[in-house]
VEXBA-572712 format. One line per field, with one value per residue (C-alpha): x, y, z; residue in three letters; residue number from 0. Coordinates in steps of 0.25 Angstrom, whole numbers, plus 2048, in hexadecimal, padded with zeros to 3 digits. Each point is the difference from the previous one (the first is absolute). Last residue first. Layout:
N
east	[X|...]
north	[Y|...]
up	[Z|...]
r	[ala|...]
k	[NUM|...]
***
This chain:
345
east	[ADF|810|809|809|80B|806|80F|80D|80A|807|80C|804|803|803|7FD|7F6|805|7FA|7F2|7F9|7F3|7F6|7F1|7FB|80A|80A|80B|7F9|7FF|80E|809|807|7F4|7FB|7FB|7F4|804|80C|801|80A|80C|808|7F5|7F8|7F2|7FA|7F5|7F5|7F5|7F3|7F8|805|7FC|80A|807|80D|80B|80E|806|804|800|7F4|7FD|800|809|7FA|807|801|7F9|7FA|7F3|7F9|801|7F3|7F5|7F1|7FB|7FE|80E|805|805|80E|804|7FE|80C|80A|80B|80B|80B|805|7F9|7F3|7FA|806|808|7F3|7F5|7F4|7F1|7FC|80D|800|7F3|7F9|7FA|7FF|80C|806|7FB|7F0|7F7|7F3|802|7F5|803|80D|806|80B|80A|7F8|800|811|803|7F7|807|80D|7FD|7FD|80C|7FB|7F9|7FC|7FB|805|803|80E|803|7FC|807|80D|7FC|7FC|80D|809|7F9|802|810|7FE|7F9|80C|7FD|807|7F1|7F6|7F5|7FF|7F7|80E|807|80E|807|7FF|80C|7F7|806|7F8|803|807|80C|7F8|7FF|7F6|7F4|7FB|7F1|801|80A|7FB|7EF|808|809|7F1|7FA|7FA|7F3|7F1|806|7F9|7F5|7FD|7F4|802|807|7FB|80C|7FD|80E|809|80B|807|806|80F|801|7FC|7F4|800|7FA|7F2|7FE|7F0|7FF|805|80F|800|7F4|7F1|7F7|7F7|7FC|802|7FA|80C|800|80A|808|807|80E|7FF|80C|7F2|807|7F7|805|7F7|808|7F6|7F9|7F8|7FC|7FB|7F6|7FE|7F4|802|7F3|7F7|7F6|7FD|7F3|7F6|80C|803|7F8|801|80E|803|810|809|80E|80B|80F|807|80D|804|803|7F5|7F2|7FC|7F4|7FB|7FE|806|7F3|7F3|7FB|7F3|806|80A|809|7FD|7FE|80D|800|80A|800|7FC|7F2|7F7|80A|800|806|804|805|80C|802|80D|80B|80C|805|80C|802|7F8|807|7F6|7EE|7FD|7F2|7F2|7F6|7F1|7F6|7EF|7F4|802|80F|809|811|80A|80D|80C|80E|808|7FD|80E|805|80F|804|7F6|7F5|7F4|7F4|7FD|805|7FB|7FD|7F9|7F5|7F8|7F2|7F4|7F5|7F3|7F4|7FC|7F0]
north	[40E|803|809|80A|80B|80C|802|80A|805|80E|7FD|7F7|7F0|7F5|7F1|7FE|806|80D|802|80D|801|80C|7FF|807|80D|803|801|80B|808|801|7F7|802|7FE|7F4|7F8|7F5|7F3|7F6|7F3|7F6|7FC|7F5|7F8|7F5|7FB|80C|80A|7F8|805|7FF|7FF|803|805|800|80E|7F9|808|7FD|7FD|803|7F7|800|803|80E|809|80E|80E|80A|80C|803|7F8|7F7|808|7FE|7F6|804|7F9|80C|806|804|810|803|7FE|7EF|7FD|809|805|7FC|809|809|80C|7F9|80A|800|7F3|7F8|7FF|7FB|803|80F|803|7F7|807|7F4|7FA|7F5|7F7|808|801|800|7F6|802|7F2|7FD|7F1|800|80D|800|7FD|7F3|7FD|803|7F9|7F4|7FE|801|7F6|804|7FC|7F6|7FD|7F4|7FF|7F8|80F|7FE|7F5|807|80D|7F9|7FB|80D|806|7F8|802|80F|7FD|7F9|809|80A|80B|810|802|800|807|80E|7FE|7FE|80C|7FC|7FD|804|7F7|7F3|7F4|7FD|7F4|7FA|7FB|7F8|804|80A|7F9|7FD|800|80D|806|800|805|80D|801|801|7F5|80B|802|7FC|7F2|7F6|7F5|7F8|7FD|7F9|808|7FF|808|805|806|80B|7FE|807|804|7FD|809|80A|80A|80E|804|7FF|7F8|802|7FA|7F0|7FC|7F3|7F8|801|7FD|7F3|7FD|7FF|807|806|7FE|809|7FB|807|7FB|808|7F4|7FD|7F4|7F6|7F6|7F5|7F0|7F6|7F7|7F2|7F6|7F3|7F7|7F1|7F7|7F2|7F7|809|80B|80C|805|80C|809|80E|805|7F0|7FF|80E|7FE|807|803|801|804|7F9|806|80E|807|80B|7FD|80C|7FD|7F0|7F9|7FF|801|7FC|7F9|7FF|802|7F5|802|7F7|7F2|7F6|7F3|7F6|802|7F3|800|80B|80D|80A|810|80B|80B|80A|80E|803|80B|807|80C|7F8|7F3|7F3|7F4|7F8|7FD|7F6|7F9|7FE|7F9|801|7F9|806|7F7|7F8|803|7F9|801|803|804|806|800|807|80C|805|80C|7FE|80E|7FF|7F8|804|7F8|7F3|7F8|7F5|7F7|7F5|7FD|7F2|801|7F5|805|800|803|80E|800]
up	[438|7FB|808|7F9|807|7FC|7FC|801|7F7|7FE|80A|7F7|803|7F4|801|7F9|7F4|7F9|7F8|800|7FA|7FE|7FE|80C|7FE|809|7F6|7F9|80D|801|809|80E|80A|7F8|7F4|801|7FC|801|7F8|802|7F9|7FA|7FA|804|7FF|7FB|806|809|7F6|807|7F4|7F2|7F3|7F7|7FA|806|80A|802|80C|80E|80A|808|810|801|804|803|7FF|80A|804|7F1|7FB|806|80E|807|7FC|801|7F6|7F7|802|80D|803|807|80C|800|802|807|7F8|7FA|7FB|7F5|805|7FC|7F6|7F3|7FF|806|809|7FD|800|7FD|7FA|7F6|7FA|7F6|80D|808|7FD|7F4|7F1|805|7FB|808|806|809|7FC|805|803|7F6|80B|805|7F0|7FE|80C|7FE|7F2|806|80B|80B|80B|80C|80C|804|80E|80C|806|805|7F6|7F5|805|7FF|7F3|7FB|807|7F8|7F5|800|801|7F3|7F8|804|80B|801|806|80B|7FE|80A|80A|80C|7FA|807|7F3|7F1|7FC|803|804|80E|806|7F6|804|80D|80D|801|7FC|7F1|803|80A|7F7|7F3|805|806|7F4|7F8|7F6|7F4|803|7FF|7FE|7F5|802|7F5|7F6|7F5|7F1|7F3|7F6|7F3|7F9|7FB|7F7|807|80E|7FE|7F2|809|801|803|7F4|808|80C|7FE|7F5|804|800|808|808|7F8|80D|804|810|80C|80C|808|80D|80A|807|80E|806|80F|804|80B|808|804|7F5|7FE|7FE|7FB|80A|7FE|80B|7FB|806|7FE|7FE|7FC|800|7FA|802|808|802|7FB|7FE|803|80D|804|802|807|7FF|80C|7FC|80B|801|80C|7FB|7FA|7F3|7FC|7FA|7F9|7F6|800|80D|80E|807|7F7|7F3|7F9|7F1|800|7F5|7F2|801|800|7F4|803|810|806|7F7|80B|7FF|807|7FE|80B|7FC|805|7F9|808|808|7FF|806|804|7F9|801|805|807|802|80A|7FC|808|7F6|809|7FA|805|7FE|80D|804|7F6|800|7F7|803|7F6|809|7F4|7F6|7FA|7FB|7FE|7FA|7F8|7FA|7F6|7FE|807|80D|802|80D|7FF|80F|7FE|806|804|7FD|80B|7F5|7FF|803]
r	[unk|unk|unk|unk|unk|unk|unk|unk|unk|unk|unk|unk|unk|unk|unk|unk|unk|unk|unk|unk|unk|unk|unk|unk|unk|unk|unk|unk|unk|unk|unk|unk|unk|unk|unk|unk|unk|unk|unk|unk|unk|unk|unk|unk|unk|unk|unk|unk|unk|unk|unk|unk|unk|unk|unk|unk|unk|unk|unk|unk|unk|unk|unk|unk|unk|unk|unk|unk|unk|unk|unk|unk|unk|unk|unk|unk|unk|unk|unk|unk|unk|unk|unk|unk|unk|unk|unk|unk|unk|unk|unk|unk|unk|unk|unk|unk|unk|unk|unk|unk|unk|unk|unk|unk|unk|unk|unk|unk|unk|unk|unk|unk|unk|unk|unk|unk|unk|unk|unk|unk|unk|unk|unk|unk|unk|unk|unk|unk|unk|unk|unk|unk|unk|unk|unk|unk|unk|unk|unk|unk|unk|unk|unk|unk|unk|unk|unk|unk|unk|unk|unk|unk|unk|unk|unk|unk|unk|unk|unk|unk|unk|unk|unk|unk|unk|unk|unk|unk|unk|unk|unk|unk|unk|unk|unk|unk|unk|unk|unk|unk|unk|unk|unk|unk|unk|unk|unk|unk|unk|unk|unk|unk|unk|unk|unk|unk|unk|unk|unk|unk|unk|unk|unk|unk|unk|unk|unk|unk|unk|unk|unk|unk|unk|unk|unk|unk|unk|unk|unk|unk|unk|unk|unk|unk|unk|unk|unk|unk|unk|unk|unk|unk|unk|unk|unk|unk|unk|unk|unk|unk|unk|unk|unk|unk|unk|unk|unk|unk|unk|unk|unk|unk|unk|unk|unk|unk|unk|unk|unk|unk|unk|unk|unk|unk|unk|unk|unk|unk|unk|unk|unk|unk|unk|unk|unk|unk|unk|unk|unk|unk|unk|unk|unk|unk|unk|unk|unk|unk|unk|unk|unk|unk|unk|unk|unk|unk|unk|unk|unk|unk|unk|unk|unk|unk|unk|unk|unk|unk|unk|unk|unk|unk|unk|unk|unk|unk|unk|unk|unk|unk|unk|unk|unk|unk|unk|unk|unk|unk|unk|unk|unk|unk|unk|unk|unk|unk|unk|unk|unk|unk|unk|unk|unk|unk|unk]
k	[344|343|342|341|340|339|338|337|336|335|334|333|332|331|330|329|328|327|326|325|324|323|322|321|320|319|318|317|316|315|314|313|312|311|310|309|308|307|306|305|304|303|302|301|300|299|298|297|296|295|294|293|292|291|290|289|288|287|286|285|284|283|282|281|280|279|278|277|276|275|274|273|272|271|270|269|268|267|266|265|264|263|262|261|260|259|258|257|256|255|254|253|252|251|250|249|248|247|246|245|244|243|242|241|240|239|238|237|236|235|234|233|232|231|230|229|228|227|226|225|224|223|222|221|220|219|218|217|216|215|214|213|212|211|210|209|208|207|206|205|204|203|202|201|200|199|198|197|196|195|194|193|192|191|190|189|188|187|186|185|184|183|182|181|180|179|178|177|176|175|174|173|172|171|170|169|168|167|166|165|164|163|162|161|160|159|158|157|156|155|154|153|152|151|150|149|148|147|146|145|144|143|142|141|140|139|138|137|136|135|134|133|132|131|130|129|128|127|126|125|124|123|122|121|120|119|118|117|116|115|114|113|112|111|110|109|108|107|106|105|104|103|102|101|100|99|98|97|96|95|94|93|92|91|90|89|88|87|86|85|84|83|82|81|80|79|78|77|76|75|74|73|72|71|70|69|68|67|66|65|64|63|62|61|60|59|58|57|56|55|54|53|52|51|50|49|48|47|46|45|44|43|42|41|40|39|38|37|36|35|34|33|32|31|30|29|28|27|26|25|24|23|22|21|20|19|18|17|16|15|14|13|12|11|10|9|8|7|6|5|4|3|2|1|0]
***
């Protein structure tokens, strides 16, 4: 039998706040086997919504268990702004009893975004690949890309595509200066450009907050393995193929523009646009490369530029090869420059 307890309600609020989120009024009450935590839930954005759990703790609340497993109502995915919220606990389905002197409940949310920005991942299995001038780039190579090296990579998440004006505008808004930079306007699936590295991290930390997730640029190294296919790499010279035509555009068969992303074919991950459209910042600064082995290579810890990958519409083929690297400050805008997108598992 669950012993009668006697309950003392804290309210905590974990995870991601903001714009003022708050949880506030947390009650807990007992009814035979069943507890009952109603809750007010505040300050949540437009289009957004929460993961909410429930957690207990038997010492006072020095050591919590994990979420609550037998839960109903107001709970988990989806939970929107509103009061008189209400979770509905199933003691007995979960645990054999409750014990200790100093029960105490508390109500846990992180911020959800319910507004689809179309970002699509793909997973990439990690793994180990040789990074810089390898055979197959051929007499192409640059000073820049040697010598060449082992890199192990972790698994990570990577865009299909290139991040689209469409995907720019409904993050940024329409009031701020950077509501849509790009030269090439008014094609909604063509990539956003005319970006510096840090107009992109404005976005990624609006879209952070937006999404409570943590996105981020690849770093150059993940660039270069996700472009090379991955571990179903078949060692083409471009993303996808050794015909630039096939799978990019660029100075010979863009018209000297953007296009829409994903129009021409993806490489062995299924990724569009690796090479040509626009080039990719990644997340380094630029530097030198070592013949050591390296895993999960962050890129220097300073410098005066960073790293962009990938070619474009106004560059040859050569320049769009997997293994070619651009570097410029941080701070500088073209109409030839764009990103894709990184999550960690």
């Amino acid at each position: 039998m669950l012993r009668h307890l006697s309950f003392v309600s804290i309210l905590l609020l974990y995870g991601f706040l903001c714009h003022g989120q708050r949880i506030e009024n947390v009650f807990v009450t007992q009814q035979n086997k069943t507890i009952e935590i109603t809750y007010d839930l505040h300050g949540l954005e437009a289009g957004q919504a929460t993961v909410v759990s429930l957690h207990c703790s038997e010492d006072g609340g020095t050591t919590w268990s994990e979420a609550l497993t037998e839960t109903y109502g107001d709970v988990r995915e989806g939970v929107k702004a509103g009061t008189g919220k209400r979770i509905i606990w199933h003691v007995l389905d979960e645990r054999e009893r409750l014990s200790g002197d100093r029960i105490v409940f508390e109500v846990r949310a992180v911020t959800k975004s319910t507004v689809d920005y179309g970002i699509e991942m793909v997973f990439v299995n990690g793994g180990t690949f040789t990074m810089g001038c390898t055979s197959e780039q051929g007499s192409d190579c640059r000073i820049g890309e040697t010598p060449s090296h082992q890199v192990t990579l972790s698994d990570f998440y990577i865009g299909k595509y290139e991040v689209t004006q469409k995907q720019w505008r409904a993050v940024m808004g329409a009031s701020t200066s950077l509501s849509n930079p790009s030269y090439f306007k008014n094609c909604d699936e063509c990539p956003v450009e005319q970006l510096s590295w840090n107009d992109i991290q404005e976005f990624i930390k609006k879209l952070n907050q937006k999404t409570g997730k943590k996105y981020r640029l690849p770093t150059e190294a993940e660039w270069e393995y996700a472009a090379r296919g991955g571990n179903q790499s078949k060692s083409y010279k471009f993303a996808g193929s050794n015909n630039m035509d096939e799978v990019g555009w660029y100075s010979s068969n863009s018209g000297s523009k953007t296009h829409p992303v994903g129009g021409r074919k993806a490489n062995e991950l299924g990724l569009y646009d690796m090479s040509g459209n626009v080039m990719e910042w990644c997340s380094d600064w630029y530097g030198s490369y070592s013949s050591n082995a390296q895993t999960n290579p962050q890129g220097p810890s300073s410098g005066s530029g960073r790293v962009l990958r990938g070619g474009g519409w106004f560059i040859d083929a050569q320049y769009c090869r997997l293994s070619l690297r651009i570097v410029d400050t941080p701070d500088s805008r073209y109409y030839n420059r764009g990103f894709r997108l990184v999550l960690s598992p």
